[in-house]
PyMOL Python script that loads the backbone (N, CA, C, O; Angstrom):
from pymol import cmd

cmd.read_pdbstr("""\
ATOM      1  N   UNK A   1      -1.896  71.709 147.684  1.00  0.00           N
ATOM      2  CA  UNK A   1      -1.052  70.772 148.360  1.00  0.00           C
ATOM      3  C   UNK A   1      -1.669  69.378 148.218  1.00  0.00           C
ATOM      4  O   UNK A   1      -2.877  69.164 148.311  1.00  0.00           O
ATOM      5  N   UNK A   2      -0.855  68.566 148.014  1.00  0.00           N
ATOM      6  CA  UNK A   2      -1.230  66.754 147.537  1.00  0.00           C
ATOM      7  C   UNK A   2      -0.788  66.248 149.039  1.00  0.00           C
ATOM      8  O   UNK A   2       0.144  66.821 149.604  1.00  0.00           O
ATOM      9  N   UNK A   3      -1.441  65.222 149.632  1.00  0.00           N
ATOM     10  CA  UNK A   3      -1.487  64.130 150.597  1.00  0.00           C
ATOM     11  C   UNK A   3      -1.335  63.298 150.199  1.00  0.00           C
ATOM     12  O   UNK A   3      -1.811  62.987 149.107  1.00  0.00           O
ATOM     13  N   UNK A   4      -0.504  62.457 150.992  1.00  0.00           N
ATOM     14  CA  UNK A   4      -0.416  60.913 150.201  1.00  0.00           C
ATOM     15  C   UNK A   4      -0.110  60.239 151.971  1.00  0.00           C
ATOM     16  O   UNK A   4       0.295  60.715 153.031  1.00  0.00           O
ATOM     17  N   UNK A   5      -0.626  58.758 151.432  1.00  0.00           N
ATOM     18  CA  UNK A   5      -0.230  57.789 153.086  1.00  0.00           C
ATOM     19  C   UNK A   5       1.259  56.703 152.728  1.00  0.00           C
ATOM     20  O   UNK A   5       1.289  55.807 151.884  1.00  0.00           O
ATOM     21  N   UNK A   6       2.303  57.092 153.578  1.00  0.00           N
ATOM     22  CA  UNK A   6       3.628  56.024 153.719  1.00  0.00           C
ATOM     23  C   UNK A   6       3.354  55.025 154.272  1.00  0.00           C
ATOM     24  O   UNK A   6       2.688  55.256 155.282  1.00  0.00           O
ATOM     25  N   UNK A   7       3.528  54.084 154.118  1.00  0.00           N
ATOM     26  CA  UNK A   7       3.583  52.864 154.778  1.00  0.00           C
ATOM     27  C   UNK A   7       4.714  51.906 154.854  1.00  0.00           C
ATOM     28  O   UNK A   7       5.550  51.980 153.953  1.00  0.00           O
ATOM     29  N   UNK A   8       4.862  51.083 155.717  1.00  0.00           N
ATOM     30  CA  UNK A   8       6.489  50.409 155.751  1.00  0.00           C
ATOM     31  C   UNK A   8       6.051  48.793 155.434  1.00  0.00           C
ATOM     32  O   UNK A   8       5.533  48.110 156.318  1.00  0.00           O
ATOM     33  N   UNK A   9       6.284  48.334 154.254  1.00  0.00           N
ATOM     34  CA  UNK A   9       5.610  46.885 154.230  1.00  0.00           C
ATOM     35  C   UNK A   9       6.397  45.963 154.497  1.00  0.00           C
ATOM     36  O   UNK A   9       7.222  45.325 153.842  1.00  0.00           O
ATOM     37  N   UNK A  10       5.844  45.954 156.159  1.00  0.00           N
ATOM     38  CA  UNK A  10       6.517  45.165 157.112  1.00  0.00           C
ATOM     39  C   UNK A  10       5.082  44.359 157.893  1.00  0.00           C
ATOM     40  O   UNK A  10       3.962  44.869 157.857  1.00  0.00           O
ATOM     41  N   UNK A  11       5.445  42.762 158.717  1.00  0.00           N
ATOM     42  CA  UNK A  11       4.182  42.344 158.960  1.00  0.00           C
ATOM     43  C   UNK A  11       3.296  42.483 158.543  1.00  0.00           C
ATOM     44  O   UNK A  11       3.417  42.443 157.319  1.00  0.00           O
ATOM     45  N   UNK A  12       1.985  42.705 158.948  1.00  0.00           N
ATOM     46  CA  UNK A  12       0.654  42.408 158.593  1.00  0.00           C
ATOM     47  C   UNK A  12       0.722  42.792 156.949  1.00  0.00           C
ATOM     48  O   UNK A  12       0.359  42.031 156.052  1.00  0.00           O
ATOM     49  N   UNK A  13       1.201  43.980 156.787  1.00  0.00           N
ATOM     50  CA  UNK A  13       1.177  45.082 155.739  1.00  0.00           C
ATOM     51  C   UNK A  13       2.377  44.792 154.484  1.00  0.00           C
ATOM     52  O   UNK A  13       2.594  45.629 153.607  1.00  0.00           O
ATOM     53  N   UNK A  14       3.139  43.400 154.572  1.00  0.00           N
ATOM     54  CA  UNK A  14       3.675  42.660 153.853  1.00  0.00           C
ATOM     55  C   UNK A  14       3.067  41.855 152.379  1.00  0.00           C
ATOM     56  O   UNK A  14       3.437  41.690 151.216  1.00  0.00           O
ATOM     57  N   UNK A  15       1.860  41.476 153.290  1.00  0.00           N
ATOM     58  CA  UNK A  15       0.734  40.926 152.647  1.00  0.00           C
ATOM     59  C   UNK A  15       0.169  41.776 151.165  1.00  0.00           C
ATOM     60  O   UNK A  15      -0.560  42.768 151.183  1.00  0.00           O
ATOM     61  N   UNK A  16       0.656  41.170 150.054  1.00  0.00           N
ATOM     62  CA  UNK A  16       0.116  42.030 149.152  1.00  0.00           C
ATOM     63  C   UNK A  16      -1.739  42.128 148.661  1.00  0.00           C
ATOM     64  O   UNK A  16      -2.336  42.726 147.766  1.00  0.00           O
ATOM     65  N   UNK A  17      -2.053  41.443 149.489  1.00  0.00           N
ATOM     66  CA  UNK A  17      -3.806  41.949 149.408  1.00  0.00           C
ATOM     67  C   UNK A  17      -4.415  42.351 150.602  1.00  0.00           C
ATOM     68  O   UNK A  17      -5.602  42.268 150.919  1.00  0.00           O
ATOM     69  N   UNK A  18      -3.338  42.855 151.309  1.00  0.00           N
ATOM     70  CA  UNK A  18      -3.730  43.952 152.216  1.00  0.00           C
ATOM     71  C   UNK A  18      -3.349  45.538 151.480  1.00  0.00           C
ATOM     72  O   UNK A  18      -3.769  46.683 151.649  1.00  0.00           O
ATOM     73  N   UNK A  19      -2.257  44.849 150.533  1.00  0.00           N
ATOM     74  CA  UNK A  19      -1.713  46.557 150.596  1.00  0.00           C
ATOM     75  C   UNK A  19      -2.845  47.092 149.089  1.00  0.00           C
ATOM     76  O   UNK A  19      -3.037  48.261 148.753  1.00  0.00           O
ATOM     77  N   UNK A  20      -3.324  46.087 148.544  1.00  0.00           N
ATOM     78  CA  UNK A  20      -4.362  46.131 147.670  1.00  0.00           C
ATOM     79  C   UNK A  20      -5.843  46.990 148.444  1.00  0.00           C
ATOM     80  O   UNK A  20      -6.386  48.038 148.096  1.00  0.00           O
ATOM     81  N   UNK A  21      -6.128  46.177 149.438  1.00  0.00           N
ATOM     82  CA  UNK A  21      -7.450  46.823 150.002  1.00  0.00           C
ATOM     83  C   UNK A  21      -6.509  48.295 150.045  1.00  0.00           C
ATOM     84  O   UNK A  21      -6.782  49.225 149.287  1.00  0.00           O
ATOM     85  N   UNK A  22      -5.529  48.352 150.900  1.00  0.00           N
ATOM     86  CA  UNK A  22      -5.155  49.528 151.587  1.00  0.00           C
ATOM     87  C   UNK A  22      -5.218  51.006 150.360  1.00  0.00           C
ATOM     88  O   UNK A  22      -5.535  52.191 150.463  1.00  0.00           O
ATOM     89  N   UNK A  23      -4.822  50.290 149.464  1.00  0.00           N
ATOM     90  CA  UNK A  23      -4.430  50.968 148.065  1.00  0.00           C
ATOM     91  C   UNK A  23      -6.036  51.542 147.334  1.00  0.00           C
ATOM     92  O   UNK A  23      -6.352  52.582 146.756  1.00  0.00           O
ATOM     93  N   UNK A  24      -6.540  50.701 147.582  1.00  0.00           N
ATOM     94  CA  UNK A  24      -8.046  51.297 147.063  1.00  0.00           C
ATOM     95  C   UNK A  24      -9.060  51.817 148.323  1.00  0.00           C
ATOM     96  O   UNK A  24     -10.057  52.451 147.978  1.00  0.00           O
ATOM     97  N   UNK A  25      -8.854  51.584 149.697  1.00  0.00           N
ATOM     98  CA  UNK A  25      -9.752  52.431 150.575  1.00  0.00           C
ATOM     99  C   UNK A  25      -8.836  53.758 150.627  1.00  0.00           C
ATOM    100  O   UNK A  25      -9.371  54.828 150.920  1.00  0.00           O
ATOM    101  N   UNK A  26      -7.735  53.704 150.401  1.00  0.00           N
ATOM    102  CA  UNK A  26      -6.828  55.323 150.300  1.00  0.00           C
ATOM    103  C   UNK A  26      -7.420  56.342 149.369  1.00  0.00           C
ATOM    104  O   UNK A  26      -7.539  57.558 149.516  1.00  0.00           O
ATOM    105  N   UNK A  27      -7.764  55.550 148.370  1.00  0.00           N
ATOM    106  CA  UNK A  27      -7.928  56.339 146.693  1.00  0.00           C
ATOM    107  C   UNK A  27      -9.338  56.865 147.229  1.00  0.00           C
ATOM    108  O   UNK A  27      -9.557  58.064 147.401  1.00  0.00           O
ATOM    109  N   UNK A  28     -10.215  55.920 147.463  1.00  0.00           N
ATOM    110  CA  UNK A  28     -11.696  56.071 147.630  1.00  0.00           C
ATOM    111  C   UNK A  28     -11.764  57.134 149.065  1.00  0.00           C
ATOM    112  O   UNK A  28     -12.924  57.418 149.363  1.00  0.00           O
ATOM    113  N   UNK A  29     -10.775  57.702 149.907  1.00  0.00           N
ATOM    114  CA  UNK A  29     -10.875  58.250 150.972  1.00  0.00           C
ATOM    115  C   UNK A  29     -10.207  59.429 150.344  1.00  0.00           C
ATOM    116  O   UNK A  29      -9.773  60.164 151.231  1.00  0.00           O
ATOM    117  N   UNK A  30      -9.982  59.850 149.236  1.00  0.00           N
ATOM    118  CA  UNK A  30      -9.325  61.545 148.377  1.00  0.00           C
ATOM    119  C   UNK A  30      -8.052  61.150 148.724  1.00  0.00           C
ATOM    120  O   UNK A  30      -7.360  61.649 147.836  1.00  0.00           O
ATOM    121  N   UNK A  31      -7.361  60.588 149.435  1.00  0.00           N
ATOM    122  CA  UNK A  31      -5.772  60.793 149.106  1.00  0.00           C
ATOM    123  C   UNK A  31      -5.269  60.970 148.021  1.00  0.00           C
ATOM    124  O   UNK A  31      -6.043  60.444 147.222  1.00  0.00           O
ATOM    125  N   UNK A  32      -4.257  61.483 147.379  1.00  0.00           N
ATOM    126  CA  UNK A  32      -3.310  61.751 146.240  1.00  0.00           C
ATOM    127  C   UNK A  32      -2.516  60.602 145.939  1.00  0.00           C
ATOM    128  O   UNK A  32      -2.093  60.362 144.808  1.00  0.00           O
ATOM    129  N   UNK A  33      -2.273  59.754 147.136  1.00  0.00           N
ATOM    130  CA  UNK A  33      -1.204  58.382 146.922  1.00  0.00           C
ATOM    131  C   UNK A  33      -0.935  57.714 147.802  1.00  0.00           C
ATOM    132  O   UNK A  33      -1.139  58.230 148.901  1.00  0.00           O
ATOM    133  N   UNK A  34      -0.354  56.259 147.799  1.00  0.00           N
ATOM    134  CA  UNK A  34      -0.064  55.177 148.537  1.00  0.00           C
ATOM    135  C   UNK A  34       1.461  55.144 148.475  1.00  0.00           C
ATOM    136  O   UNK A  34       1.792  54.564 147.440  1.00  0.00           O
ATOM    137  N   UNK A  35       2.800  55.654 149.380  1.00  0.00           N
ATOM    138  CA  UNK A  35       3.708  55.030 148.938  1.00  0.00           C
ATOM    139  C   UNK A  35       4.049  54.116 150.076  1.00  0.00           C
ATOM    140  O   UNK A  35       3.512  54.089 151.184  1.00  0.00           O
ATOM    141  N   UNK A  36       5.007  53.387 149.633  1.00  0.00           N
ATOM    142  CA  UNK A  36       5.385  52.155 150.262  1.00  0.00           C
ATOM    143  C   UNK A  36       7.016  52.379 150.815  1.00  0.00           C
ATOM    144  O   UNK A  36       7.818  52.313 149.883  1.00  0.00           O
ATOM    145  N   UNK A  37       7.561  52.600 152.000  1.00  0.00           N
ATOM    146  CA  UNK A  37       9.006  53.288 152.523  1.00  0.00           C
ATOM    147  C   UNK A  37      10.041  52.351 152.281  1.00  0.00           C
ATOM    148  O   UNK A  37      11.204  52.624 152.581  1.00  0.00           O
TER     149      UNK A  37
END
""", "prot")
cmd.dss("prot")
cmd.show_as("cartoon", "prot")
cmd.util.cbc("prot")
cmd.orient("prot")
């Protein structure tokens, strides 16, 4: 079974070098994927 984290890029999380950090502490934490809702 694959895990992945949704996120709604809304406020803070709009910010595309947040969703950058977010995108590489996900990878580096074993998740399978970042999607964006």
């Amino acid at each position: 079974m694959k895990h992945g984290v949704f996120v709604a890029p809304f406020g803070h999380l709009a910010d595309p070098h947040r969703l950058m950090d977010l995108g590489r502490a996900v990878e580096e934490s074993g998740w399978d994927g970042l999607f964006l809702w």
